[in-house]
C-alpha positions as CSV (number, residue, x, y, z in Angstrom):
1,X,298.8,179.1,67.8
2,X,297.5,176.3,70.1
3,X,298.9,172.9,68.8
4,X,296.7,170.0,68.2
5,X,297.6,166.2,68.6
6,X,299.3,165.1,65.7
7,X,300.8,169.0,65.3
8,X,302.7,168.4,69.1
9,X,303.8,165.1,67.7
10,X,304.6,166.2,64.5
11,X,306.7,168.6,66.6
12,X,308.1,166.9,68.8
13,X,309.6,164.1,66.8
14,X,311.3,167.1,64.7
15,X,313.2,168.0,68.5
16,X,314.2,164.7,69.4
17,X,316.5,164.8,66.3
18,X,317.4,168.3,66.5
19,X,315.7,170.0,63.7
20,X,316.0,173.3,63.4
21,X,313.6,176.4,62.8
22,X,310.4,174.5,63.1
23,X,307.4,176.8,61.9
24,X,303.6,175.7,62.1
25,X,301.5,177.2,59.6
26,X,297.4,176.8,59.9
27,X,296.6,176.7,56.4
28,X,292.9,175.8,56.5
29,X,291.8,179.2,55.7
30,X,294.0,178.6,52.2
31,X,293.3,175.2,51.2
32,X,290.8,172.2,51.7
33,X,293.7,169.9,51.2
34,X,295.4,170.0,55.3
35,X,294.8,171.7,57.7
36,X,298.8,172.5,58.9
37,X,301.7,172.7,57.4
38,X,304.8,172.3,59.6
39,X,308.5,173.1,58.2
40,X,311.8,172.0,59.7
41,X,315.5,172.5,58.4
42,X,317.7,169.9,58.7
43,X,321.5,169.8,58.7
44,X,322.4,167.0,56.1
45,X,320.8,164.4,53.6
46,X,321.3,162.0,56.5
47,X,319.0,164.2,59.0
48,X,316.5,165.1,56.5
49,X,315.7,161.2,56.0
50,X,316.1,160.2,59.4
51,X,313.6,163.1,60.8
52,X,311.1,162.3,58.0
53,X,311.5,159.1,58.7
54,X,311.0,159.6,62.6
55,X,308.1,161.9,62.2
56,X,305.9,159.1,59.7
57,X,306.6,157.1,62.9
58,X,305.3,159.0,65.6
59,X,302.4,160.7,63.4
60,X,300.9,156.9,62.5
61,X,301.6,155.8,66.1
62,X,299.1,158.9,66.8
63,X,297.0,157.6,65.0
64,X,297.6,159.4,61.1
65,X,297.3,158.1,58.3
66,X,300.5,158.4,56.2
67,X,299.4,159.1,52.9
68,X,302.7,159.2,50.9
69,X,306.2,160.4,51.5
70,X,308.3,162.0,48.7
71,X,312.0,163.2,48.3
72,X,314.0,160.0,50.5
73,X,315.9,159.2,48.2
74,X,317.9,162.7,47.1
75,X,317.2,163.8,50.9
76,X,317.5,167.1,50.3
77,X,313.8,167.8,50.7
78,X,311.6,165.4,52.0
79,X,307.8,165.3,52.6
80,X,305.4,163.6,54.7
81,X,301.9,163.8,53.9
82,X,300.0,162.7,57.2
83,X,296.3,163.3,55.7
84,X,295.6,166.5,57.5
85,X,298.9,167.5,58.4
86,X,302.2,167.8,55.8
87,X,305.3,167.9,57.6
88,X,308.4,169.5,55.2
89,X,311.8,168.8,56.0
90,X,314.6,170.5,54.0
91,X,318.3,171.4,53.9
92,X,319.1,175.6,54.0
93,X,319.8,176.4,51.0
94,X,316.4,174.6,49.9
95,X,314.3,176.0,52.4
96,X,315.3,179.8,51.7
97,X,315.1,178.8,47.9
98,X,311.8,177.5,48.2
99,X,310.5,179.5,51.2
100,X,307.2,178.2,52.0
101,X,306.8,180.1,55.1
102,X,305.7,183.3,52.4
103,X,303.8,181.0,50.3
104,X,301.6,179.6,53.0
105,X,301.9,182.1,55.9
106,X,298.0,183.7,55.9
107,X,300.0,187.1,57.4
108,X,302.2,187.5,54.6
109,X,299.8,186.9,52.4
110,X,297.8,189.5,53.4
111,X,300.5,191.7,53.2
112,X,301.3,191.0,49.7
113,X,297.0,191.3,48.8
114,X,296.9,194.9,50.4
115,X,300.3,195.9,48.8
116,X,298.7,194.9,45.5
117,X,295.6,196.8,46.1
């Protein structure tokens, strides 16, 4: 997938604090609400808020508008809705909880539509 704009610095403000297993997923085909949806793990409580908080940075020096943030304050899964683009950032043990990546990933979704049929 070719990233746009605010998806490469979305992106790249998840690297400069070493997030880990970063996924963008085009969701437009699933949703009018965004268009991606990017995931990152982070390490600790500490790393979840300071990349969230980094990334709200970067995207509204880009040029988004940050329409909320949730989940700062337990850290253990934070949020940052930048309008067209929501940026998750989660601990392990969240992520593979929650696992997003099936939820929102048009291939496995597919998948799961032609298993059903």
């Amino acid at each position: 997938m070719r990233l746009n704009k605010l998806q490469r610095t979305a992106v790249t403000a998840l690297e400069d604090i070493k997030a880990r297993d970063i996924r963008v997923l085009d969701v437009r085909k699933i949703t009018s609400f965004y268009d991606s949806l990017i995931i990152a793990t982070a390490e600790s409580n500490r790393q979840v808020r300071a990349l969230a908080h980094h990334v709200r940075e970067r995207l509204q020096e880009a040029g988004a508008t940050i329409v909320g943030v949730e989940g700062e304050e337990a850290g253990e899964w934070v949020l940052v809705d930048g309008g067209d683009i929501v940026v998750h950032v989660m601990q392990p043990a969240v992520r593979a909880h929650y696992n997003l990546e099936e939820l929102w990933d048009t291939t496995a979704i597919r998948a799961r539509a032609k298993a059903a049929a």
